[in-house]
DRENDO-1510 file (C-alpha; in Angstrom, 1 decimal, always signed):
<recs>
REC; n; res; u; v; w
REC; 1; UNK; +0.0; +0.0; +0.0 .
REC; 2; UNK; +1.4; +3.3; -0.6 .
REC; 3; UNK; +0.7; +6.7; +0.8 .
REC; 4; UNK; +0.4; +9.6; -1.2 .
REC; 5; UNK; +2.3; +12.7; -0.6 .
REC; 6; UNK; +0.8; +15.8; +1.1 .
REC; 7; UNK; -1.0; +17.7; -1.4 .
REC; 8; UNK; -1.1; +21.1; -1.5 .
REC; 9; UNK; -3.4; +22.7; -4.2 .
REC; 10; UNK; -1.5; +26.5; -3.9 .
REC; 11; UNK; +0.7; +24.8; -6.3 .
REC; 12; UNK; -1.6; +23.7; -8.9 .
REC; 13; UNK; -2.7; +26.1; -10.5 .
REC; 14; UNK; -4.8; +24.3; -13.9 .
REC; 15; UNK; -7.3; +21.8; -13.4 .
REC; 16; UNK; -7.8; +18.5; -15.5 .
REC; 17; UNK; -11.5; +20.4; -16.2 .
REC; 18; UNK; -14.2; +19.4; -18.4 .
REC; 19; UNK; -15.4; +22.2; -20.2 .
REC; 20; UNK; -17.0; +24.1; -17.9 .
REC; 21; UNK; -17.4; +27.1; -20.2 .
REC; 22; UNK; -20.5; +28.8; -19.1 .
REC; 23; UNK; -20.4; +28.1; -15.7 .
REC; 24; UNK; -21.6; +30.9; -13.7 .
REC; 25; UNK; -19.1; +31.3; -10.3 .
REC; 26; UNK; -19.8; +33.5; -7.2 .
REC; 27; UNK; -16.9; +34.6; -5.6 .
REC; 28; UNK; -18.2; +36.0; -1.7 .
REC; 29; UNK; -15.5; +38.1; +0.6 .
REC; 30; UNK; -15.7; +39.6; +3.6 .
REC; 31; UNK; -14.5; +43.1; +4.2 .
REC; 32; UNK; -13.2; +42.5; +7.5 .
REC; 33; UNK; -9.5; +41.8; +7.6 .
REC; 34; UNK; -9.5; +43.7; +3.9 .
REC; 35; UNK; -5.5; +43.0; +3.3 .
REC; 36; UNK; -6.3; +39.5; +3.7 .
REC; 37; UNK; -9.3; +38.7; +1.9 .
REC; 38; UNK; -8.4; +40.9; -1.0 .
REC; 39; UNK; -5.2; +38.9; -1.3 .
REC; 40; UNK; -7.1; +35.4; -1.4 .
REC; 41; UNK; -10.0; +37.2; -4.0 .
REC; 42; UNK; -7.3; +38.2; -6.5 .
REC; 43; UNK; -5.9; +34.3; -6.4 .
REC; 44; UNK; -9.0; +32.8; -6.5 .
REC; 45; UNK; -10.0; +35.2; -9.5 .
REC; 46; UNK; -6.9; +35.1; -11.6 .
REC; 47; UNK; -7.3; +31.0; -10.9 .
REC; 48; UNK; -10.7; +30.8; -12.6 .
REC; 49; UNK; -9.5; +33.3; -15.4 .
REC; 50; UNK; -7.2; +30.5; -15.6 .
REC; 51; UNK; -8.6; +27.6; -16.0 .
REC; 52; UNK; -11.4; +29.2; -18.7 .
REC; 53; UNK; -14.0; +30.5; -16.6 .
REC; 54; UNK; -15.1; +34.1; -18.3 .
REC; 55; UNK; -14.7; +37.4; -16.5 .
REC; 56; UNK; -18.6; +37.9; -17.3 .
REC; 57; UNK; -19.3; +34.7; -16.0 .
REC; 58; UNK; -17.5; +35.6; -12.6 .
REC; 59; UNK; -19.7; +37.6; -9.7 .
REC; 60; UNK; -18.0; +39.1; -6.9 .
REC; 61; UNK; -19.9; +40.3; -3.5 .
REC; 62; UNK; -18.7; +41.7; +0.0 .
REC; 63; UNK; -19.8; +41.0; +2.9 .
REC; 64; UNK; -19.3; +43.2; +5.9 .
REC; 65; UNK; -17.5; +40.6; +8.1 .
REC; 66; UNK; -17.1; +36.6; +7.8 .
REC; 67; UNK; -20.4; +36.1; +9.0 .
REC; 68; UNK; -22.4; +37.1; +6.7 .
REC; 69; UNK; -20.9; +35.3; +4.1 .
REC; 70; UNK; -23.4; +32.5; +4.3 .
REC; 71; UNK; -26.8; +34.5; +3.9 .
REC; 72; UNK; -25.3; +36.2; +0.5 .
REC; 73; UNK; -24.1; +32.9; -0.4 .
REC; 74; UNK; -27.6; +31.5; -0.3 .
REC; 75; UNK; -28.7; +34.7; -2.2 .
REC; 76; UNK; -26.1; +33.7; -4.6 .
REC; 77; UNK; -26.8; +29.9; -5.0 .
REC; 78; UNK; -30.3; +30.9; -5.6 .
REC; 79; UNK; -30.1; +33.4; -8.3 .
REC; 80; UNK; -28.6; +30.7; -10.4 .
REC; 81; UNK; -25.0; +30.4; -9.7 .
REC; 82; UNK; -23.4; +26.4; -10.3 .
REC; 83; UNK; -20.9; +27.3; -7.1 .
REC; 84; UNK; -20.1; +30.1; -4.7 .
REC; 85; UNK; -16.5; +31.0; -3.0 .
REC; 86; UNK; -16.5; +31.9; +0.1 .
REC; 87; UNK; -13.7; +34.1; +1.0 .
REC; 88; UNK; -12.8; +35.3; +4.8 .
REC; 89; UNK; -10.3; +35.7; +7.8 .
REC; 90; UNK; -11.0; +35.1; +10.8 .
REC; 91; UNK; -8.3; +35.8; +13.4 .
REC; 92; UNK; -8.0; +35.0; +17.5 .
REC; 93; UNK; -9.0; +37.2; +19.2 .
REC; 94; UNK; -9.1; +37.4; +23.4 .
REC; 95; UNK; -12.2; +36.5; +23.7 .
REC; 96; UNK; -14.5; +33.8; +22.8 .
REC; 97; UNK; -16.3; +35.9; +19.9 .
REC; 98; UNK; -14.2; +34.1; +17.7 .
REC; 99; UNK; -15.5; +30.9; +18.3 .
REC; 100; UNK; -18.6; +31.6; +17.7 .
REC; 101; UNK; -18.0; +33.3; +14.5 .
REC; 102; UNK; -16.0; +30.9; +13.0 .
REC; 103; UNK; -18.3; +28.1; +14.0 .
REC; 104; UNK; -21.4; +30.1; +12.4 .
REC; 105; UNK; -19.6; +30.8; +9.6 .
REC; 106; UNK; -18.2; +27.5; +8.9 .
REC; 107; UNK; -21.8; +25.7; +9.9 .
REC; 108; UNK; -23.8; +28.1; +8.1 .
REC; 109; UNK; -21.5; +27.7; +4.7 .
REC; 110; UNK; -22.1; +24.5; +4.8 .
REC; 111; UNK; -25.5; +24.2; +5.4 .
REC; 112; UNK; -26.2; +26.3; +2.2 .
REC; 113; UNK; -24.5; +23.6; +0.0 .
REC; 114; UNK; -26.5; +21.3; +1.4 .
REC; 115; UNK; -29.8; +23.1; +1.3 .
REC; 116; UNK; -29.2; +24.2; -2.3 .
REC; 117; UNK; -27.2; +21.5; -4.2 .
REC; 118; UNK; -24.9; +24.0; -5.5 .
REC; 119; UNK; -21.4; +23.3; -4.6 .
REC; 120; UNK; -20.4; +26.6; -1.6 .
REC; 121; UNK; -16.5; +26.1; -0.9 .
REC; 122; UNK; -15.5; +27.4; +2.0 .
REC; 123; UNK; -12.1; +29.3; +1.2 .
REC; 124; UNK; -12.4; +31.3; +5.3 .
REC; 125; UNK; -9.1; +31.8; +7.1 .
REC; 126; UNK; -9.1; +30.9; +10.9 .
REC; 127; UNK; -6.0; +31.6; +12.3 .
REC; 128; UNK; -4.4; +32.7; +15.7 .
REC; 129; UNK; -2.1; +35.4; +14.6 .
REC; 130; UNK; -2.4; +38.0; +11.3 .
REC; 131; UNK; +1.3; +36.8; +10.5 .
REC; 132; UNK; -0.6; +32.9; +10.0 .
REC; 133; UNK; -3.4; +34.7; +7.8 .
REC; 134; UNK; -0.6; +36.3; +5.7 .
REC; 135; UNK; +1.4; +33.0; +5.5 .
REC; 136; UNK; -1.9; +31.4; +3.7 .
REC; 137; UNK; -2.8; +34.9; +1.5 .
REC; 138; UNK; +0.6; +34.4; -0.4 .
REC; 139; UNK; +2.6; +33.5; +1.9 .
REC; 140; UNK; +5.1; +31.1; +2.8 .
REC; 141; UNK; +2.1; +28.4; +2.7 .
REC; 142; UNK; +0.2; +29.5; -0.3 .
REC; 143; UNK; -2.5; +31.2; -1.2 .
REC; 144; UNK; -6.2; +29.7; +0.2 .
REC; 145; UNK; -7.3; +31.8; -2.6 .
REC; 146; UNK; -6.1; +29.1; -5.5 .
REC; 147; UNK; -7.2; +26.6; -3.2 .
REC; 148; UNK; -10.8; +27.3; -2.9 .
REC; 149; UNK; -10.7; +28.1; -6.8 .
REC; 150; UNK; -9.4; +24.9; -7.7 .
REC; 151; UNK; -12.1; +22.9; -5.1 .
REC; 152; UNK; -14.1; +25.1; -6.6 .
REC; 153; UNK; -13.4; +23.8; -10.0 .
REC; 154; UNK; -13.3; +20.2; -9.2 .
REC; 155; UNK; -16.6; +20.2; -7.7 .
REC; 156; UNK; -18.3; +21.3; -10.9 .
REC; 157; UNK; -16.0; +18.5; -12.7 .
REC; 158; UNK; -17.6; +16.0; -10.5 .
REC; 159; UNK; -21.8; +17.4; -11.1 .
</recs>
């Protein structure tokens, strides 16, 4: 039995895609934590420029903060789009508000997948320290961005 080899999808940046011309792609960020999120939006745009998708066929809506991202995700998976991004960063705070955020944000991303069969990819930074968000917005671990664009693309591949 072998085991394969950590994979980390910053560094691919083309899909083996169908042709997923046409496909209509919601790309969702919150405003808080602006540096950040802009960072992953710009990735996760330039990667579905990339791999075909058309400018036109490419929405992109901010939220005020990561938890809203889920109620404008519905909005988006209902007005006809075949998958949403969502785009966030959440950071540690001292006090417990960050759990509960990043538990909403996370459950109530989710849930709107499910409710709407239309793929929602959750592309939200939770880290402990800006200099961890910044490590995963381009960084010395990647960018999220490309990450949740290329989920993004494989989950149309697969519907």
């Amino acid at each position: 039995m072998s085991i394969q080899k950590e994979k980390n999808l910053s560094e691919v940046h083309k899909a083996n895609t169908i042709n997923l011309k046409g496909k209509k792609i919601a790309i969702v960020i919150s405003e808080w934590n602006t540096a950040i999120t802009e960072s992953l939006r710009a990735a996760c745009y330039q990667t579905l420029i990339e791999n075909q998708i058309q400018e036109t066929d490419i929405k992109q809506v901010y939220t005020p903060g990561s938890f809203e991202l889920p109620f404008i995700a519905k909005q988006m998976a209902l007005k006809g789009m075949d998958a949403v991004v969502c785009l966030g960063c959440i950071i540690q705070g001292e006090t417990r508000h960050f759990d509960f955020i990043a538990d909403a944000t996370a459950n109530g991303i989710m849930n709107v997948g499910l409710e709407t069969n239309v793929p929602v990819i959750f592309g939200v930074l939770t880290t402990n320290t800006i200099e961890q968000a910044q490590d995963r917005a381009g960084g010395r671990h990647g960018n999220k961005g490309v990450e949740a664009a290329m989920t993004c693309l494989k989950m149309l591949e697969v519907l």
